[in-house]
N, C-alpha and C positions, 0 to 999 in steps of 0.2 A: 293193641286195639282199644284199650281202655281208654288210655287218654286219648285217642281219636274221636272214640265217644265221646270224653268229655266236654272236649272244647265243640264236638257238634253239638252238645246241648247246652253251652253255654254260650254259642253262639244263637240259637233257635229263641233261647229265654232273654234276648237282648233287648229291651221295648228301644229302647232309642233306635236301634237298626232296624230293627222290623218294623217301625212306623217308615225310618226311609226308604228299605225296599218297597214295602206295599205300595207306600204311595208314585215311587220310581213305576214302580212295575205299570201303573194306568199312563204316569206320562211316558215310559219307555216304549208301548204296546203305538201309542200314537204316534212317538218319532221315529219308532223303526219303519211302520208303516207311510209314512211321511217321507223318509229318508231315501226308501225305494223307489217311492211316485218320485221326489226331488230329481234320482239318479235318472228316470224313466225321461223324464222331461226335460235335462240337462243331455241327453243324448241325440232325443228330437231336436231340440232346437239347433246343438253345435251341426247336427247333418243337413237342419234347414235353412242356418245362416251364414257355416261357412269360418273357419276358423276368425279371420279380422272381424266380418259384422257379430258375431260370436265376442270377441272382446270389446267393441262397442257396445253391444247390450251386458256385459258384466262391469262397465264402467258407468250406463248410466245408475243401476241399481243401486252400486254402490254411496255414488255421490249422492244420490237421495239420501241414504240410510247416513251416510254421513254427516250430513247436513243438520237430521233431523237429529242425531246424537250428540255432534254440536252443543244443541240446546238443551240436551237432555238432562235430569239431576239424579235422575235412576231412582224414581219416587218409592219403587218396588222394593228398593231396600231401605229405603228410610219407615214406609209404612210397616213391613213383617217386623221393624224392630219395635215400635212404638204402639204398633197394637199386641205385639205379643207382652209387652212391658206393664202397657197400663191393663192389660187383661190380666195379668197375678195381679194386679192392683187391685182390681175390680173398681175398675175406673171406665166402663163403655162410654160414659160421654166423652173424657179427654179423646180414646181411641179414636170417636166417629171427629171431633174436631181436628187431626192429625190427618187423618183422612179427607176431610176435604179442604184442608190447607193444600196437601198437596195437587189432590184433584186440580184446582183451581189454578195451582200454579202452574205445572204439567200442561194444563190448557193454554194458558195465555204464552210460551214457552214455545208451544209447537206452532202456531199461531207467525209465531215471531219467525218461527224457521222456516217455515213456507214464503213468508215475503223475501226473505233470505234467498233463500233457494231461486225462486222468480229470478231477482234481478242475477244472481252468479250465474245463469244456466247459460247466455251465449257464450261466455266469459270459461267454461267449465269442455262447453263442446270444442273450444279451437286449441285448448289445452293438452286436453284428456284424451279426445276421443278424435282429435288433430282435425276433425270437419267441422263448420260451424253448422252447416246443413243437420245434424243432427241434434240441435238444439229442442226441437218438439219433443222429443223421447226425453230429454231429460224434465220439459215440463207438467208431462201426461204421466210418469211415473212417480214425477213431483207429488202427486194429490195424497201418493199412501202418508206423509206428513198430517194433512187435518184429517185423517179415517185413521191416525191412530192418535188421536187428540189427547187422553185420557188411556191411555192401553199402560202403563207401565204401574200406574197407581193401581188400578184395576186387577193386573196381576199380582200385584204384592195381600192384597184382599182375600184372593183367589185360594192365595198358598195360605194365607191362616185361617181360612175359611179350611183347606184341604179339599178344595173343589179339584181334584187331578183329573179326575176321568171326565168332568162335563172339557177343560181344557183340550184332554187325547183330542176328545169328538170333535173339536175345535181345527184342531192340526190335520187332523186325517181328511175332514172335509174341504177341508180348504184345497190340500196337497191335491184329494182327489180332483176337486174341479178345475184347476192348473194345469195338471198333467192331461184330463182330457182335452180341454182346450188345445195344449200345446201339438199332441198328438194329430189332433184334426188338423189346427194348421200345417203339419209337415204332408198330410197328406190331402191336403186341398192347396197347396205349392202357397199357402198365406202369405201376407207380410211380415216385417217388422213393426209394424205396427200391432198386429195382429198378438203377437210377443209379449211385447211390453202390456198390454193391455190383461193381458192372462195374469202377468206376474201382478199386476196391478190389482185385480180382481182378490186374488190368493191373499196379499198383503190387505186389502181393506177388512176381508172379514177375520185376519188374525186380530186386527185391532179392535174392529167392533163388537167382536162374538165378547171377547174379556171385560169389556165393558157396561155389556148388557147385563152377564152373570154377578159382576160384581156389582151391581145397583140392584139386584134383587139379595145376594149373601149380605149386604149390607144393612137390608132391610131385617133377614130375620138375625142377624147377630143385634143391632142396636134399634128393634124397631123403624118402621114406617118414616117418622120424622130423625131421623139421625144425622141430617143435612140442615138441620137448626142450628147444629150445638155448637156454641158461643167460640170466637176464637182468644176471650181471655183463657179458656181449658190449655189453651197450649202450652207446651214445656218453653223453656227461656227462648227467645228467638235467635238470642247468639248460640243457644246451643242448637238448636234446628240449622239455622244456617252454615254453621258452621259442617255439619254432616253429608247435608245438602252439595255446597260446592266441592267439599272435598269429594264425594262420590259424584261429582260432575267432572273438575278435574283428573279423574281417575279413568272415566268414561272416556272422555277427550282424547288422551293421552292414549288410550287403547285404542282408539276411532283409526290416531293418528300415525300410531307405530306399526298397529298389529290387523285393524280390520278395513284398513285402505289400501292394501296393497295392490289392487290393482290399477287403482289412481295411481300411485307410486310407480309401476310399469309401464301405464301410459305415457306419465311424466317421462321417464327415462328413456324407453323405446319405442315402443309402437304398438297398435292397436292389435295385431299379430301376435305376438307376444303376450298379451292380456287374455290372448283367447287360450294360450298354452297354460298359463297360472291359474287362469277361472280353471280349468278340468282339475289341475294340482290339488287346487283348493276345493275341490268337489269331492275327489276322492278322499282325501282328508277326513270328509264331514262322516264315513264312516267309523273312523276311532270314535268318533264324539257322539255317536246313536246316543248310548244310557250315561253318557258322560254330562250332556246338558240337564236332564231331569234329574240327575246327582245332584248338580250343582242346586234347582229351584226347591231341592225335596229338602237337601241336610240344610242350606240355611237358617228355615224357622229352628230345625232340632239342636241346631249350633247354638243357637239365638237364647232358646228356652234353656239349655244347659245351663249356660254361662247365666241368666238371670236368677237360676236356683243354686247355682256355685255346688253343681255335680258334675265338681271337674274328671274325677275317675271314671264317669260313665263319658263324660266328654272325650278325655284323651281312650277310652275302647272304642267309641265310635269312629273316632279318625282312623285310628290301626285298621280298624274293620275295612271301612268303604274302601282305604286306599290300596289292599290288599284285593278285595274287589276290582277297581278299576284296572289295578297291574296287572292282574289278569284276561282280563277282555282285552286291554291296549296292547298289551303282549302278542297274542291271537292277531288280533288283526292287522299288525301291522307284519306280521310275518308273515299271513298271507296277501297282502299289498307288495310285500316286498321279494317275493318267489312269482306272483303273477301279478301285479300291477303294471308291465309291459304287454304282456299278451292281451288285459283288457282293455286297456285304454286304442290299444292297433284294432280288435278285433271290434267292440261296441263303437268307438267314436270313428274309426277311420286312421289311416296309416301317415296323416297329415297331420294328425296328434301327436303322434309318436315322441316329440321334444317335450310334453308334457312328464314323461317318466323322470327323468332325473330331476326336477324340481321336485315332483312327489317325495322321492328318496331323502331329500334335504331335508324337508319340511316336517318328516317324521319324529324326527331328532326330538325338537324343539314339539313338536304337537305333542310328542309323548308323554314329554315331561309332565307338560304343562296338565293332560291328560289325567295321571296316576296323580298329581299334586290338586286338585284340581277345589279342594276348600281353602286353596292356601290363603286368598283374600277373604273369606266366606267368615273365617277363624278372627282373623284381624278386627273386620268390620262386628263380632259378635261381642269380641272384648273391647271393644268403645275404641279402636284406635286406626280411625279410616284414613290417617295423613300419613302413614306409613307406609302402606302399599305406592300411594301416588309419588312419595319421594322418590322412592326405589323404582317407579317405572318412568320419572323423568328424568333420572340418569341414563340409565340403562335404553330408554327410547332414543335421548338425544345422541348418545353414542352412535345407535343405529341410524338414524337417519345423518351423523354430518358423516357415516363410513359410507352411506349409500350412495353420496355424492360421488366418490372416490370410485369405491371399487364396480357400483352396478353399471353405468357407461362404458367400461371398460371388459368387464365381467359377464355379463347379462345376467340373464334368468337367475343363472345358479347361485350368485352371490347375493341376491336378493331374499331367496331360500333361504343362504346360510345364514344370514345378516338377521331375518324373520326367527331362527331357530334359537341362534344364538340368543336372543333376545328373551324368548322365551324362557330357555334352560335357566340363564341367569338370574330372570327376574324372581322366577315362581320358589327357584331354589332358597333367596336371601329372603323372601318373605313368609315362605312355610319353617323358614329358621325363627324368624322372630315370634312367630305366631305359636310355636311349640315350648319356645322358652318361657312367655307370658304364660301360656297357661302353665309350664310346671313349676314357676314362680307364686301363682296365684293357689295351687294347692297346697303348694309349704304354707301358704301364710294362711291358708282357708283351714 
């Protein structure tokens, strides 16, 4: 019982971890809450559209979000590394000039991917969603691209700021206004339009709520004028750039392998089918409740580690969280996997029912990625973001030239396994390298 005690008190006195749970704890209270309205609203709709127009509307979402990722450089981690950096500096003007570099960039970027988006949307509907007639849904959902103009720089502000709970409130109101929407329209026999417009709603003010907070945190971290500060403050521009695209090529490659999959279903079979993988991937997004706010919480605490070369509290903290998360993902994927058939028949309808065994796949490969889940977090903290992206351009390209092959032939399932597989492998070789650097770095620290 002693040493039970102990490691509880040695775990309660852990300031690295108990900055991440606390701050988990405000973004987890928003996405749990968030994740139930999502599940609420993902039920109305598949009952109000019908499994096919059901994967029509998880196709066009997608190819927006794609589009706009596209062009993304994922400003959010370029900023938490750069203001966390030049803040042990006590450097606040380089900070606010990092800051509105990327601001600025991020702008003209989504900017770009909205005229983008425009001209691919007939080109996208006779594709993807096999009618061209549904080309307006792809350009009406187009718009969350310029309402989230500036949301990724905004967010990364946010987290070094430790804005978590004005975020929650973010998340939950939005979810909640969505989920009413969607709700009324099943029960006022709405449109598709009606749909998309909801979803659209929800997504503008994720973008704009982050951007409003972050031009006021901005103000009291670096003063009123902090949108002055000169862009010679900046670090080398080959080194900016260089972080820049490799965390866009990283992004891409994810867009490409892992978070298009239902493009990828379209492509291969039918809009039917897209409707069975969107539910897959829904009940998925239950593993991932406190697995996302893991992710936005440990970065800064990764980041700050690694800047003061406390690699021994660094490598407790990884122990810790992922000890943590095997725990939750454990739970709930055992109970997906003992009733994840009787829900999916019972809430969505017995026409779902082909949705289960993708779920099953999918688990594998989420799990992993799940319990692992700072494995690029760790990479990007110790200055080496071209690593992760090599290792998920193999491993992508694999998956997508076996897609060819075996999902035509295969369906669903192999698509799942193809998605898991991908997963397991990637997260595995990159939370290898990322554990060796650091216990490289403490011998010699």
């Amino acid at each position: 019982m002693s040493r039970i005690a102990e490691h509880w008190r040695s775990w309660r006195q852990d300031r690295l971890l108990g900055a991440v749970i606390r701050n988990t704890g405000y973004l987890f209270s928003g996405s749990s809450i968030s994740v139930a309205l999502n599940m609420v609203q993902s039920v109305f709709a598949a009952r109000l559209l019908g499994v096919d127009n059901f994967g029509v509307l998880g196709v066009v979402t997608v190819f927006a979000s794609t589009v706009n990722r596209l062009f993304s450089f994922r400003m959010g981690e370029l900023v938490v590394k750069y203001m966390d950096h030049f803040g042990a500096e006590k450097r606040p003007d380089r900070a606010a000039a990092v800051v509105k570099a990327a601001a600025l960039t991020e702008g003209i970027t989504s900017l770009l991917a909205f005229v983008v988006l425009v001209l691919l949307a007939p080109l996208a509907a006779q594709i993807f969603a096999k009618d061209p007639a549904t080309t307006p849904w792809f350009l009406i959902y187009g718009l969350i691209i310029p309402g989230n103009l500036c949301t990724e720089t905004s967010t990364g502000v946010l987290q070094v700021h430790r804005r978590y709970r004005s975020q929650a409130a973010i998340n939950i109101g939005q979810a909640v206004l969505t989920a009413v929407a969607i709700v009324a329209a099943y029960f006022l026999h709405g449109t598709m339009l009606v749909v998309v417009l909801a979803y659209l709603v929800g997504k503008l003010i994720l973008g704009i709520g982050p951007m409003v907070l972050a031009w006021q945190s901005l103000g009291e971290l670096y003063g009123p004028g902090w949108w002055r500060a000169s862009f010679s403050l900046l670090p080398p521009r080959r080194e900016l750039v260089s972080f820049a695209v490799s965390t866009n090529l990283s992004a891409t490659l994810n867009m490409v392998v892992r978070d298009s999959e239902q493009l990828w279903v379209g492509f291969f079979l039918s809009t039917t089918e897209v409707g069975y993988y969107k539910l897959a991937l829904a009940a998925i997004n239950l593993i991932m409740v406190p697995i996302t706010p893991f992710i936005n919480t440990t970065y800064p605490e990764l980041s700050r580690a690694v800047s003061e070369k406390a690699w021994p509290q660094l490598r407790r903290l990884l122990r810790r969280v992922t000890l943590i998360s095997a725990g939750f993902t454990g739970a709930v994927s055992l109970g997906l996997l003992v009733l994840g058939y009787w829900l999916i028949v019972t809430i969505y309808g017995a026409e779902f029912a082909p949705a289960y065994p993708v779920l099953l796949v999918l688990l594998a490969g989420y799990g992993v990625a799940n319990v692992l889940f700072w494995n690029r977090s760790l990479l990007l903290a110790l200055h080496q973001p071209v690593f992760p992206f090599q290792v998920m351009l193999w491993t992508g390209l694999a998956k997508i030239l076996l897609a060819f092959v075996l999902v035509p032939r295969f369906g669903l399932v192999a698509e799942a396994a193809l998605l898991s597989a991908y997963l397991a492998f990637s997260v595995a070789i990159i939370t290898y390298r990322g554990l060796s650097l650091t216990f490289k770095q403490q011998l010699s620290g």
